[in-house]
C-alpha positions as CSV (number, residue, x, y, z in Angstrom):
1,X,-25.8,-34.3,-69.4
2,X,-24.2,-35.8,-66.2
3,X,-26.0,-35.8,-63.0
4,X,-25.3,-36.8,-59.5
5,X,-26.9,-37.0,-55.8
6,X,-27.9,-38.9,-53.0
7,X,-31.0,-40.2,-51.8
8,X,-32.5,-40.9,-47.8
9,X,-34.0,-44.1,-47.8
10,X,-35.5,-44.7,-44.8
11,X,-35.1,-48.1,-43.9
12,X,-37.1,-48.6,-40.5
13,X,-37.9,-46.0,-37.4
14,X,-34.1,-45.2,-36.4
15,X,-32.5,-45.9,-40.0
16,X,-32.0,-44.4,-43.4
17,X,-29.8,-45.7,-46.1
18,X,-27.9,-43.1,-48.2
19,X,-27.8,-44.2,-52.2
20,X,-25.3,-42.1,-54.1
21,X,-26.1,-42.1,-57.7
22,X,-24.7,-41.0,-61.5
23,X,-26.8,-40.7,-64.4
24,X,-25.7,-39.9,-67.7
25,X,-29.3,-38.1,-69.7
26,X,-30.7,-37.2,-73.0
27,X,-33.1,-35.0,-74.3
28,X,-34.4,-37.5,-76.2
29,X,-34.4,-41.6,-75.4
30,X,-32.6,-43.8,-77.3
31,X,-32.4,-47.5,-77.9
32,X,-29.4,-47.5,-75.8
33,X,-31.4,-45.6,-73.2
34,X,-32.9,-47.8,-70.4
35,X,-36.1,-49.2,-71.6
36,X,-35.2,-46.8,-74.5
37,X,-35.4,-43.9,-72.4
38,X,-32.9,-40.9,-72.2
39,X,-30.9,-42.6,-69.3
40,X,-27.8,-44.3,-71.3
41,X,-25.6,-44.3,-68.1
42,X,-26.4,-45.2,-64.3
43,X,-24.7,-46.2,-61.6
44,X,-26.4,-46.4,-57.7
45,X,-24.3,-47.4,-54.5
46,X,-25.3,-47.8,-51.2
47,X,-23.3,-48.3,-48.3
48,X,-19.7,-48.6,-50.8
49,X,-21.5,-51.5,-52.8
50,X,-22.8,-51.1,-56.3
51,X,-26.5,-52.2,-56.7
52,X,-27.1,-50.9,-60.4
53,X,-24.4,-49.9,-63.1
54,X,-26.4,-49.4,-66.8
55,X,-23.7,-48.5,-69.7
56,X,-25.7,-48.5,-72.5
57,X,-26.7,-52.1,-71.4
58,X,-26.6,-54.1,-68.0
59,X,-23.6,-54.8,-65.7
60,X,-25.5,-54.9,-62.8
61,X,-29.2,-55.2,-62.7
62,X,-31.3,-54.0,-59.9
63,X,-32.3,-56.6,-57.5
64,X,-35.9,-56.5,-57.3
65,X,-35.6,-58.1,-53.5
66,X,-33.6,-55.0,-52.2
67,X,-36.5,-52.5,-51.2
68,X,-33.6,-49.4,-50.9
69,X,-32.1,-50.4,-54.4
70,X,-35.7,-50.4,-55.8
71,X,-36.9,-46.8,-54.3
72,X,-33.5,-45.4,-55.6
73,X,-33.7,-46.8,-59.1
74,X,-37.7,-46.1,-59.4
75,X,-36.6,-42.5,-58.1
76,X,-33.8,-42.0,-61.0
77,X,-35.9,-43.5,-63.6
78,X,-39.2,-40.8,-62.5
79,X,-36.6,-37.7,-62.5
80,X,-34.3,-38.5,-65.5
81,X,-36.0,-41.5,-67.6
């Protein structure tokens, strides 16, 4: 099942960062699932760049520098993985 929002990232006192995400889900995970969870398909932008696209395996992987690209992958894997 297909599933898509947004997510406020605050990113200091006076800013917030909008990530717009897609997530393809399972019932059950899989071994094409992210770390053979029930995500097969993901895909995160923030501010018109992509900072994660999963397709059953990695285009692009989260950068583990980018604190707004973590919170937003960390939040899609807690709600759908």
């Amino acid at each position: 099942m297909w599933h898509e929002g947004t997510i406020g990232i605050p990113v200091n006192k006076d800013e917030t960062k909008i990530a717009h995400y897609w997530v393809k889900a399972y019932d059950e995970g899989s071994q094409f699932g992210i770390n053979g969870g029930k995500i097969s398909k993901l895909r995160i932008t923030i501010d018109g760049q992509t900072v994660v696209n999963y397709d059953r395996g990695w285009d692009v992987e989260p950068d583990e520098n980018d604190k707004a690209t973590m919170i937003a992958y960390s939040i899609c894997l807690d709600q759908y993985n």
